[in-house]
mmCIF file of the C-alpha atoms, coordinates in Angstrom:
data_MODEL
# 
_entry.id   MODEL 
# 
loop_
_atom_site.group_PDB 
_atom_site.id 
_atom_site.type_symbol 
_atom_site.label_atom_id 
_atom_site.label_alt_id 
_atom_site.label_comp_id 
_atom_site.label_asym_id 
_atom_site.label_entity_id 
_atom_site.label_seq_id 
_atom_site.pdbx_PDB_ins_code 
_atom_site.Cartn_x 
_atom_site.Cartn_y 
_atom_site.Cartn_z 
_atom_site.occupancy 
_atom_site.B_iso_or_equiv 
_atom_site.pdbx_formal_charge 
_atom_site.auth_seq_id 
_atom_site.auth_comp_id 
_atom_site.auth_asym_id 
_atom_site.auth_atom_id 
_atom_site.pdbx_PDB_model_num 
ATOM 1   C CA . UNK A 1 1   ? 0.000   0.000   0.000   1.00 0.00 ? 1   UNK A CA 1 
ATOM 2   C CA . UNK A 1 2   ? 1.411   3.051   -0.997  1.00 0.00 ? 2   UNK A CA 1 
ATOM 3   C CA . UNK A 1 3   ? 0.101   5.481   1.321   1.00 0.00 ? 3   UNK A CA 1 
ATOM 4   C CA . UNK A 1 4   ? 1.174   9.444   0.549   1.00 0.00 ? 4   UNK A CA 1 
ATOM 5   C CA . UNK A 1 5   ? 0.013   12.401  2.119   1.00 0.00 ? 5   UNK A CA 1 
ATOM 6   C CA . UNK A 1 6   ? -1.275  15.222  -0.825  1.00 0.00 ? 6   UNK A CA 1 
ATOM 7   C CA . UNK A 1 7   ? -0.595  12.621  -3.501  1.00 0.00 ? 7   UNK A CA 1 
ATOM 8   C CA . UNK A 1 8   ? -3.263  12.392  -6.352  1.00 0.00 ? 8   UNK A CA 1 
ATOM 9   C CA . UNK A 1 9   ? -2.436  9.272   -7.913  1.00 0.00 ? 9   UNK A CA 1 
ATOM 10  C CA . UNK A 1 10  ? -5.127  7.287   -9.505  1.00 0.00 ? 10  UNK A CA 1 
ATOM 11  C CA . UNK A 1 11  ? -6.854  4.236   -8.070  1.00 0.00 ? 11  UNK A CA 1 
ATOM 12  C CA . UNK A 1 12  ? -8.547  1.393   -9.392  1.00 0.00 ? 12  UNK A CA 1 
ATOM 13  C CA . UNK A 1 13  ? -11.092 -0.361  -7.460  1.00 0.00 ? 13  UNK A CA 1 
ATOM 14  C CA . UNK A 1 14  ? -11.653 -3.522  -8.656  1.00 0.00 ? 14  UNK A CA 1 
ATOM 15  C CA . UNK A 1 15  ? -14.699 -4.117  -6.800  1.00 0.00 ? 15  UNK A CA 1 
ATOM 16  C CA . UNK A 1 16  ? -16.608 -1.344  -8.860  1.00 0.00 ? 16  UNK A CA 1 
ATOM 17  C CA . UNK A 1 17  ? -13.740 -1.632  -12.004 1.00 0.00 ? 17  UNK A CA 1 
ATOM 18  C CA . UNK A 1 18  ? -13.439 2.061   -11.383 1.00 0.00 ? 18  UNK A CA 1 
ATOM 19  C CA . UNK A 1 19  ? -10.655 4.910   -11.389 1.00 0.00 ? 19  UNK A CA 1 
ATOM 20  C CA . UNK A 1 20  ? -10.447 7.367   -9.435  1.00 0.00 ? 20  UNK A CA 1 
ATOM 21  C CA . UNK A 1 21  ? -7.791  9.967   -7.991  1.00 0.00 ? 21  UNK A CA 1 
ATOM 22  C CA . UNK A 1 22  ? -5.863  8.789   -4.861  1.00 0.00 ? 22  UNK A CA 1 
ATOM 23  C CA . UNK A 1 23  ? -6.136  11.301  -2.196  1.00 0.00 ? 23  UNK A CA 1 
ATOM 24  C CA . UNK A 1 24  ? -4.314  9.796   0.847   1.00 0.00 ? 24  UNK A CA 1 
ATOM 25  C CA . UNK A 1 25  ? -4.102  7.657   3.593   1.00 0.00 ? 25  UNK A CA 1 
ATOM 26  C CA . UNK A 1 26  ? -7.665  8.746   5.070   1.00 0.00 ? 26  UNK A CA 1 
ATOM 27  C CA . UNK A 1 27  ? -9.377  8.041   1.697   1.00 0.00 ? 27  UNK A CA 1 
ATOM 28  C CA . UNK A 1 28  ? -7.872  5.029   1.036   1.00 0.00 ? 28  UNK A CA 1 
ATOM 29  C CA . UNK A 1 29  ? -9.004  3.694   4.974   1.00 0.00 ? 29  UNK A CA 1 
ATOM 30  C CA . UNK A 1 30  ? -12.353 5.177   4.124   1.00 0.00 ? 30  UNK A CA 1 
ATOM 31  C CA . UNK A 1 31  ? -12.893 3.103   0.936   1.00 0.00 ? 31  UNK A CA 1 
ATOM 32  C CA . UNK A 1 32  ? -11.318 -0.071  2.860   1.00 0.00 ? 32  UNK A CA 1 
ATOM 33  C CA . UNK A 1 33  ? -13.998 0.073   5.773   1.00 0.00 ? 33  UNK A CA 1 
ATOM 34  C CA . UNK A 1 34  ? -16.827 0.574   2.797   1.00 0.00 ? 34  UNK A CA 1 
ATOM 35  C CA . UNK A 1 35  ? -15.557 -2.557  1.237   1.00 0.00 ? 35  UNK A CA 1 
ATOM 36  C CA . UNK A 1 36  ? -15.134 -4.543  4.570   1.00 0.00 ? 36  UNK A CA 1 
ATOM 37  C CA . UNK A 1 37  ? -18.972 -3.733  5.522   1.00 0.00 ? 37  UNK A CA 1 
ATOM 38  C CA . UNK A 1 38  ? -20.538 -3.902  2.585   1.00 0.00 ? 38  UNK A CA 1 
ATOM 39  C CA . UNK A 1 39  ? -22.840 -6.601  0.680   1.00 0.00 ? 39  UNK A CA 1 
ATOM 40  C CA . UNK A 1 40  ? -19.329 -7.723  -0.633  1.00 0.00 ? 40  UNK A CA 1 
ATOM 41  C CA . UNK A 1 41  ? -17.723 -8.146  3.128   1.00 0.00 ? 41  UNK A CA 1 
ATOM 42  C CA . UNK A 1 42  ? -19.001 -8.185  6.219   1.00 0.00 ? 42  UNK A CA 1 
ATOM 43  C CA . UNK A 1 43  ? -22.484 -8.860  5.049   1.00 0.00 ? 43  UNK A CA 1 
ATOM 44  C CA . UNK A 1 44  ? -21.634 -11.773 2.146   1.00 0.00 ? 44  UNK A CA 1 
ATOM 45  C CA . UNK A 1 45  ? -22.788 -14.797 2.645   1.00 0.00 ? 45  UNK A CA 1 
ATOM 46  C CA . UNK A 1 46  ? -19.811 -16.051 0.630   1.00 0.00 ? 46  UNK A CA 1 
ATOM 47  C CA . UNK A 1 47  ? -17.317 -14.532 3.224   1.00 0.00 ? 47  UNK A CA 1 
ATOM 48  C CA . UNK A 1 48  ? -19.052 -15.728 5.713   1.00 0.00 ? 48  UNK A CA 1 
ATOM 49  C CA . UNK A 1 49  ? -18.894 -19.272 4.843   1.00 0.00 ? 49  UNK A CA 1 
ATOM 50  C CA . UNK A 1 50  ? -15.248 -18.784 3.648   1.00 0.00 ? 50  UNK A CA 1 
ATOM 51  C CA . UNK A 1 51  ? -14.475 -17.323 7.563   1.00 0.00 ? 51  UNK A CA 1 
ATOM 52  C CA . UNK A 1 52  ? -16.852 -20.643 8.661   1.00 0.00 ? 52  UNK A CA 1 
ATOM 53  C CA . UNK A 1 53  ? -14.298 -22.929 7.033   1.00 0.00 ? 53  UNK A CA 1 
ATOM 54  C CA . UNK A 1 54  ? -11.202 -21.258 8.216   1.00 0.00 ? 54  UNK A CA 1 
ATOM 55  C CA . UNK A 1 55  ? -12.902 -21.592 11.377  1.00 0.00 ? 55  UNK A CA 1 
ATOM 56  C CA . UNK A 1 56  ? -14.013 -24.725 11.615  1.00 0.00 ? 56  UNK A CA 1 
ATOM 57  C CA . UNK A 1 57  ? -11.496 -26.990 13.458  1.00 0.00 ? 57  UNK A CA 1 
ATOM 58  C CA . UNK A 1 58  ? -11.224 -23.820 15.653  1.00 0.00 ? 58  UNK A CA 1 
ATOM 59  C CA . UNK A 1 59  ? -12.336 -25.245 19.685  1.00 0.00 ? 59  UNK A CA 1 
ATOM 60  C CA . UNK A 1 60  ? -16.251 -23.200 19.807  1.00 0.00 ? 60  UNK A CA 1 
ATOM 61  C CA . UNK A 1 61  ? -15.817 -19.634 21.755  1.00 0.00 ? 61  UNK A CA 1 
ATOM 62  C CA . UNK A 1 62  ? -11.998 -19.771 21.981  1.00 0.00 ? 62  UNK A CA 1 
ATOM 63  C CA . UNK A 1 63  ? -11.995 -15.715 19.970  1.00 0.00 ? 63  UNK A CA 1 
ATOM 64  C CA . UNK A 1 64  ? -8.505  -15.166 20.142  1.00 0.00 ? 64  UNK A CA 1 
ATOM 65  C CA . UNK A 1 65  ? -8.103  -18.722 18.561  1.00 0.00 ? 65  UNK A CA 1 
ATOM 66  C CA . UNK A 1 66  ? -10.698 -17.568 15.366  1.00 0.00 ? 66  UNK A CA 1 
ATOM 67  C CA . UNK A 1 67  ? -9.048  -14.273 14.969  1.00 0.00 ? 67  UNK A CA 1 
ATOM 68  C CA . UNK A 1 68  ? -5.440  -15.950 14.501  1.00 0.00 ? 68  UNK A CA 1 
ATOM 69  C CA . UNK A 1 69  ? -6.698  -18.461 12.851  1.00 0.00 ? 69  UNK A CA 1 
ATOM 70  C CA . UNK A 1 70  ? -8.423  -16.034 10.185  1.00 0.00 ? 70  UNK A CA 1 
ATOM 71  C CA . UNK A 1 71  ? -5.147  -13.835 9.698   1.00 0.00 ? 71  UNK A CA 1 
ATOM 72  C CA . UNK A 1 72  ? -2.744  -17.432 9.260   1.00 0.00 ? 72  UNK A CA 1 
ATOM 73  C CA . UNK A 1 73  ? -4.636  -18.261 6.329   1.00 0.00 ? 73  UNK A CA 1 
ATOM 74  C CA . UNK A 1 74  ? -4.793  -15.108 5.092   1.00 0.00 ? 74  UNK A CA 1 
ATOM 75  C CA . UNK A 1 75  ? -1.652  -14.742 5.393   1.00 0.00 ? 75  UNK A CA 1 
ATOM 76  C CA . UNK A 1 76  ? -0.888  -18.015 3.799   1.00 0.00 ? 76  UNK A CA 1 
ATOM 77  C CA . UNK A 1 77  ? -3.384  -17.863 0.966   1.00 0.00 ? 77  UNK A CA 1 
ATOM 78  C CA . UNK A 1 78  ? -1.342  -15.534 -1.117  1.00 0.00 ? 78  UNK A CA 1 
ATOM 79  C CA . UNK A 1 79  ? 2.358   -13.967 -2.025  1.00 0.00 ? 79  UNK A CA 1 
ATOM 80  C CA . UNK A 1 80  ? 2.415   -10.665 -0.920  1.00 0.00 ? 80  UNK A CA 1 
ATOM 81  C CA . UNK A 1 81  ? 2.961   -8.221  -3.938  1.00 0.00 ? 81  UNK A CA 1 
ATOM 82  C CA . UNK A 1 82  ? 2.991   -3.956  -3.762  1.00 0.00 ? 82  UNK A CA 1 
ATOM 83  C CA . UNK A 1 83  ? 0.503   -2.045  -6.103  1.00 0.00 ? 83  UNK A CA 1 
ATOM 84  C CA . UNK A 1 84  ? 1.556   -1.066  -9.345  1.00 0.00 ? 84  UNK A CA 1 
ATOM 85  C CA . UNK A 1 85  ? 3.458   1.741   -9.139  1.00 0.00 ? 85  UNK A CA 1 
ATOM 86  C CA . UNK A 1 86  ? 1.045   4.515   -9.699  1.00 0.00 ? 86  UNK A CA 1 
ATOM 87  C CA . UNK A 1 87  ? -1.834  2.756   -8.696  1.00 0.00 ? 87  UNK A CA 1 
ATOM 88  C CA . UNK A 1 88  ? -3.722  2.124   -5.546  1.00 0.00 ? 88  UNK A CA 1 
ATOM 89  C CA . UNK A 1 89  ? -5.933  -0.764  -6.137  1.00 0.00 ? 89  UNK A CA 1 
ATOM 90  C CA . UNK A 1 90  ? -8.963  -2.066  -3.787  1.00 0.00 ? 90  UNK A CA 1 
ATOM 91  C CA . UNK A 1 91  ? -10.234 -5.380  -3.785  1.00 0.00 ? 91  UNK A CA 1 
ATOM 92  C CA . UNK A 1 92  ? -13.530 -6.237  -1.755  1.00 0.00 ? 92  UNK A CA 1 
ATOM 93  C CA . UNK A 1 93  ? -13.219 -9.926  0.504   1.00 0.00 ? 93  UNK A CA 1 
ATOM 94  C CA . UNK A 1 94  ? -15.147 -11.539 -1.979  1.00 0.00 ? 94  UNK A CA 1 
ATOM 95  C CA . UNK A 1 95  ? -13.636 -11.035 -5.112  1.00 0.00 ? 95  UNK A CA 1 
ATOM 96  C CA . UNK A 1 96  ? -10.104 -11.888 -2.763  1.00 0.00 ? 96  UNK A CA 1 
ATOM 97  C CA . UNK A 1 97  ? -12.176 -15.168 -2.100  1.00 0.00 ? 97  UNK A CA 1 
ATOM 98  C CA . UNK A 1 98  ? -12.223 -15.616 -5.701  1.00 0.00 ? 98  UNK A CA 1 
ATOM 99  C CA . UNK A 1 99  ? -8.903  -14.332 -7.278  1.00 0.00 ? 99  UNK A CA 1 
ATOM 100 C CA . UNK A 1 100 ? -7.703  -17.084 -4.722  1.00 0.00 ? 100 UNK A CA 1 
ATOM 101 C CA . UNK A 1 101 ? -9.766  -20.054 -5.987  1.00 0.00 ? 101 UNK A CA 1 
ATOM 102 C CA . UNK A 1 102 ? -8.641  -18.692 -9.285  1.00 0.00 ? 102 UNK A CA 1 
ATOM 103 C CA . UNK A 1 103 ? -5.233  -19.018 -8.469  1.00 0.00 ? 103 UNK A CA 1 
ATOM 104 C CA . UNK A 1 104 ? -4.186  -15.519 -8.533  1.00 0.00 ? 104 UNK A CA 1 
ATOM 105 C CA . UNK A 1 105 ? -2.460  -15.212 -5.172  1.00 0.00 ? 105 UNK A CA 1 
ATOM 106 C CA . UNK A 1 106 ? -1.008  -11.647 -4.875  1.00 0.00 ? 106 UNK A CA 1 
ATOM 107 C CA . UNK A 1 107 ? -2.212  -9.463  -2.162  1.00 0.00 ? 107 UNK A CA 1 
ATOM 108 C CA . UNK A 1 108 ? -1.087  -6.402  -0.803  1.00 0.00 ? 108 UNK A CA 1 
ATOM 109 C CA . UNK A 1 109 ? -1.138  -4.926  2.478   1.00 0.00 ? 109 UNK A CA 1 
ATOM 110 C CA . UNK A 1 110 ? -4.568  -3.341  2.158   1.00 0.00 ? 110 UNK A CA 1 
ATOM 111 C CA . UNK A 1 111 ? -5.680  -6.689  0.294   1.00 0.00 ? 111 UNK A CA 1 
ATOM 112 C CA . UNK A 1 112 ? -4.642  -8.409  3.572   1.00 0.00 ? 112 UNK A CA 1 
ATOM 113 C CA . UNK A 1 113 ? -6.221  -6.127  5.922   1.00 0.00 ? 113 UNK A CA 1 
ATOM 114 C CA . UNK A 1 114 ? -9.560  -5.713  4.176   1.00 0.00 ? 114 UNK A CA 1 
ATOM 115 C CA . UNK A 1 115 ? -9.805  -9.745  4.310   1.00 0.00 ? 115 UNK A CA 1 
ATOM 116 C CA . UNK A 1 116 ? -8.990  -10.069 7.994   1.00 0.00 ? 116 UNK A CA 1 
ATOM 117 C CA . UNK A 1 117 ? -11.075 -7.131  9.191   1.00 0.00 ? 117 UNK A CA 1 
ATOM 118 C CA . UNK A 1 118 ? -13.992 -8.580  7.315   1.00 0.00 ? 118 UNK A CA 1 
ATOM 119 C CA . UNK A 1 119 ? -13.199 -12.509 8.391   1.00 0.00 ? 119 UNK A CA 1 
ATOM 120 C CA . UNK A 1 120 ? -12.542 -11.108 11.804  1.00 0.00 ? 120 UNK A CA 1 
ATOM 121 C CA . UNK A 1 121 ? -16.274 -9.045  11.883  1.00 0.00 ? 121 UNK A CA 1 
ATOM 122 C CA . UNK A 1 122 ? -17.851 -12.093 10.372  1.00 0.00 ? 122 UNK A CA 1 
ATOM 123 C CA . UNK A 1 123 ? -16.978 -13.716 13.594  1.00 0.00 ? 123 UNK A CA 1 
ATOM 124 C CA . UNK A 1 124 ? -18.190 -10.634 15.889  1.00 0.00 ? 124 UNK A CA 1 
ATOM 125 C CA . UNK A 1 125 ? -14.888 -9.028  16.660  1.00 0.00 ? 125 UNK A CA 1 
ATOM 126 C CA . UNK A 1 126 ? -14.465 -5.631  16.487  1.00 0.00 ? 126 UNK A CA 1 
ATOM 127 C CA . UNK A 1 127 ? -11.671 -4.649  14.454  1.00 0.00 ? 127 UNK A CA 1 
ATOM 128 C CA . UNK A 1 128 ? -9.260  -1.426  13.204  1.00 0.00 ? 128 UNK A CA 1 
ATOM 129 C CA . UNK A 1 129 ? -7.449  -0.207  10.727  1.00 0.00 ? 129 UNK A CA 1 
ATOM 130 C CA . UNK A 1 130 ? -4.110  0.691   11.412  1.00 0.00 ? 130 UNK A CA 1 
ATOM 131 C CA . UNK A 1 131 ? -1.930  3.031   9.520   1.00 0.00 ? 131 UNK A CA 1 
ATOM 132 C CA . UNK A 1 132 ? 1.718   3.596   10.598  1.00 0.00 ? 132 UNK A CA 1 
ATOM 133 C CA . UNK A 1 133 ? 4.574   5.388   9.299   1.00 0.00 ? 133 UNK A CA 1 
ATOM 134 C CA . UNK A 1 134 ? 8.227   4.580   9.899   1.00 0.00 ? 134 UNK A CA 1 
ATOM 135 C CA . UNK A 1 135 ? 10.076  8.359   9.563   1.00 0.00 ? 135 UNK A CA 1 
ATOM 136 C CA . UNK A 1 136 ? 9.327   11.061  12.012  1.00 0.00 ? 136 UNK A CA 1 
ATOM 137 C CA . UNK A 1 137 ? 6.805   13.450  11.133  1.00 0.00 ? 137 UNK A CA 1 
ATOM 138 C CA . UNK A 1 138 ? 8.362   16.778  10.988  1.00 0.00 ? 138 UNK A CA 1 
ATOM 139 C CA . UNK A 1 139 ? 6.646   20.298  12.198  1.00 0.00 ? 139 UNK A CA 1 
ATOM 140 C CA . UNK A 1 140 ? 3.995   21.058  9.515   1.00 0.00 ? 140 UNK A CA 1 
ATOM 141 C CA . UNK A 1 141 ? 4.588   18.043  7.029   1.00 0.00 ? 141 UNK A CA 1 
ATOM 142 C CA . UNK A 1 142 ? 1.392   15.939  6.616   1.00 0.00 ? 142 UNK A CA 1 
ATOM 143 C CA . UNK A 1 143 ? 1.483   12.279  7.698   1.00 0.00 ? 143 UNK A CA 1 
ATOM 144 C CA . UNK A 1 144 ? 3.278   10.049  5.518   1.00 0.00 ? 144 UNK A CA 1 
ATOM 145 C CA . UNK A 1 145 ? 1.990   6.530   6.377   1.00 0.00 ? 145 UNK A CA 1 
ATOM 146 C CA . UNK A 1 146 ? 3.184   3.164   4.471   1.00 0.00 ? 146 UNK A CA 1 
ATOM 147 C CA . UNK A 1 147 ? 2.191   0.288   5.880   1.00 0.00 ? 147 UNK A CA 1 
ATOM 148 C CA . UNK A 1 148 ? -1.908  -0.652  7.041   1.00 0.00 ? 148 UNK A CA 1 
ATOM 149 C CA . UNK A 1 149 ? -2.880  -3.487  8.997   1.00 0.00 ? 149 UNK A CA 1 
ATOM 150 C CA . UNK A 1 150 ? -6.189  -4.565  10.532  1.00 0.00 ? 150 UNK A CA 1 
ATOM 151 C CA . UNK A 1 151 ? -6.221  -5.351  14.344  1.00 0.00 ? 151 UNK A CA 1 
ATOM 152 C CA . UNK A 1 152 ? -8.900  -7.610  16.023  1.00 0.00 ? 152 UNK A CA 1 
ATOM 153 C CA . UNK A 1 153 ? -10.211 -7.443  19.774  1.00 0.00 ? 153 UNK A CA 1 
ATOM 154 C CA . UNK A 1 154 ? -10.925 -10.772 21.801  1.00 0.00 ? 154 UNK A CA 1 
ATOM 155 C CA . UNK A 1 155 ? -14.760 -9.940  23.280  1.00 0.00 ? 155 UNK A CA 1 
ATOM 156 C CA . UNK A 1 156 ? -13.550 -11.625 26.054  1.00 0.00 ? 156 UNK A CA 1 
ATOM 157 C CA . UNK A 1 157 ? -10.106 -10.443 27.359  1.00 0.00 ? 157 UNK A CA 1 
ATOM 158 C CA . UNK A 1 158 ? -10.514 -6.864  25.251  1.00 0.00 ? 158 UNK A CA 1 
ATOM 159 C CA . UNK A 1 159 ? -6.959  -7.322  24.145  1.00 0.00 ? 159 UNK A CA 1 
ATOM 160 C CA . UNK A 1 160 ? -6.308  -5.986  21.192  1.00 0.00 ? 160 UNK A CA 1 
ATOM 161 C CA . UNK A 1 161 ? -4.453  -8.649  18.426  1.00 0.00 ? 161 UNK A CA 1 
ATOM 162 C CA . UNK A 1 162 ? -2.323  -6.844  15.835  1.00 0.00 ? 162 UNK A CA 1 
ATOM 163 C CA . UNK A 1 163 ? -3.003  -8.947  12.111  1.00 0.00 ? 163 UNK A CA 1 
ATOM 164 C CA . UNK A 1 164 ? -0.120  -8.202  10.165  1.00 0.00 ? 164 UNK A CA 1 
ATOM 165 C CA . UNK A 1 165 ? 0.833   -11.177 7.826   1.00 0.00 ? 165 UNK A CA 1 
ATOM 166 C CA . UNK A 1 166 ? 3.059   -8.546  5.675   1.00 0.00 ? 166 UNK A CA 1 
ATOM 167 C CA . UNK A 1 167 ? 5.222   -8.344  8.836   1.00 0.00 ? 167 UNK A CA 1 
ATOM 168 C CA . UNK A 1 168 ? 4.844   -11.761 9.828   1.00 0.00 ? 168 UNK A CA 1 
ATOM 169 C CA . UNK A 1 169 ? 6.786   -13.159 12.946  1.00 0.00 ? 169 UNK A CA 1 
ATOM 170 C CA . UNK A 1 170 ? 8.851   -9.728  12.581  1.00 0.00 ? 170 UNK A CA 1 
ATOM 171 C CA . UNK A 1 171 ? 5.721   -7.818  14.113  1.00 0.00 ? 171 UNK A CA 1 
ATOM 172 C CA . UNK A 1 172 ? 7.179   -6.563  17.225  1.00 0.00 ? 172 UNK A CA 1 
ATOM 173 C CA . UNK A 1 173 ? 10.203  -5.470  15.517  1.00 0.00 ? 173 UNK A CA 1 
ATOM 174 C CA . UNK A 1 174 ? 7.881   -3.236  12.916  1.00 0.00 ? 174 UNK A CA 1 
ATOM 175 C CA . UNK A 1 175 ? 5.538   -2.036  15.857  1.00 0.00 ? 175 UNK A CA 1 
ATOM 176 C CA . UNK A 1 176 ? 8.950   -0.846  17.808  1.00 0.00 ? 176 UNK A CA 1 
ATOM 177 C CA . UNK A 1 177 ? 10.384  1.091   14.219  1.00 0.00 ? 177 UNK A CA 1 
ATOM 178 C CA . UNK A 1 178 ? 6.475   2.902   14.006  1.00 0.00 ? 178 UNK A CA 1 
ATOM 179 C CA . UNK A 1 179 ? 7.298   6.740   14.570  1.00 0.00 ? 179 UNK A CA 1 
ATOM 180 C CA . UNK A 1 180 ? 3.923   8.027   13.407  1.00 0.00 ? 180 UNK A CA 1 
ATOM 181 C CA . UNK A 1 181 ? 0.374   6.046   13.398  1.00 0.00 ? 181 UNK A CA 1 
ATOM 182 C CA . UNK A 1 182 ? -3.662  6.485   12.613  1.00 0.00 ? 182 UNK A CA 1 
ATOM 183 C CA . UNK A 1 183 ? -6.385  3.988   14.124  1.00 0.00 ? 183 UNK A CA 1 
ATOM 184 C CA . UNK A 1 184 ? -9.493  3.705   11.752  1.00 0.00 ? 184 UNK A CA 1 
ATOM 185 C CA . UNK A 1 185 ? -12.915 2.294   13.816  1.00 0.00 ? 185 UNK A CA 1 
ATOM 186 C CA . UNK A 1 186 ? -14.602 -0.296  11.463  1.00 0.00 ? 186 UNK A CA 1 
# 
């Protein structure tokens, strides 16, 4: 995800097959929670049942065990691969359900989170959007943010699990290089 403060590049949402200007971070988060909530994520029956089978050797009621489980197979369902270069693209959870039956396996960071958070709220967590950015954010410059990853609270505990396949079992070490950082309510 190429996330840029005052950039206007274009962006192709695949959902609609549209293109339209890229106007930051916030934007881009905006159009991510529409796709997670819509009749293409959250409310799908075809994510649903995907989430159901990801699920299903899960132990009933053990949350934290569902969340993890939905952001390993994410995780392992695809190669991750940037956006082209000029180009934000969008996908919404089902048509990531079905590029992956398809066998076209590259996701992005905001491919990755969009899944999750939508797997994850299929499930009844609540979930964020995080954006981060990993140089200091100078006196008057507008955020510039890189990296966005969904994170997933257990109903139970109220912990808060970070989902960040991109970073993988290096997660701590990219939380502890984060100088600047947005949370996005789903």
């Amino acid at each position: 995800m190429r996330l840029r403060a005052q950039s206007y590049l274009p962006s192709f949402n695949q959902a609609t097959g549209s293109v339209e200007t890229y106007r930051g971070t916030d934007h881009t988060v905006a159009k991510m929670v529409e796709l997670v909530r819509g009749d293409r994520g959250e409310r799908s029956i075809k994510v649903r049942r995907h989430t159901e089978q990801i699920i299903n050797n899960v132990r009933p009621k053990a949350y934290e065990s569902e969340i993890i489980a939905i952001c390993r197979w994410w995780g392992n369902a695809g190669r991750y691969t940037r956006d082209p270069l000029h180009v934000e693209m969008l996908r919404d959870p089902e048509r990531m359900i079905d590029d992956i039956n398809a066998g076209i396996s590259a996701l992005d960071c905001d491919d990755l989170a969009t899944a999750i958070a939508a797997g994850c709220l299929c499930v009844g967590a609540e979930v964020n959007f995080v954006t981060v950015g990993f140089q200091p954010r100078r006196m008057g410059e507008p955020k510039i943010h890189t990296h966005v990853f969904c994170r997933a609270q257990d109903p139970r505990t109220k912990l808060w699990y970070v989902l960040d396949p991109v970073a993988g079992r290096r997660t701590q070490q990219m939380l502890n290089r984060v100088k600047q950082f947005s949370i996005f309510e789903v």
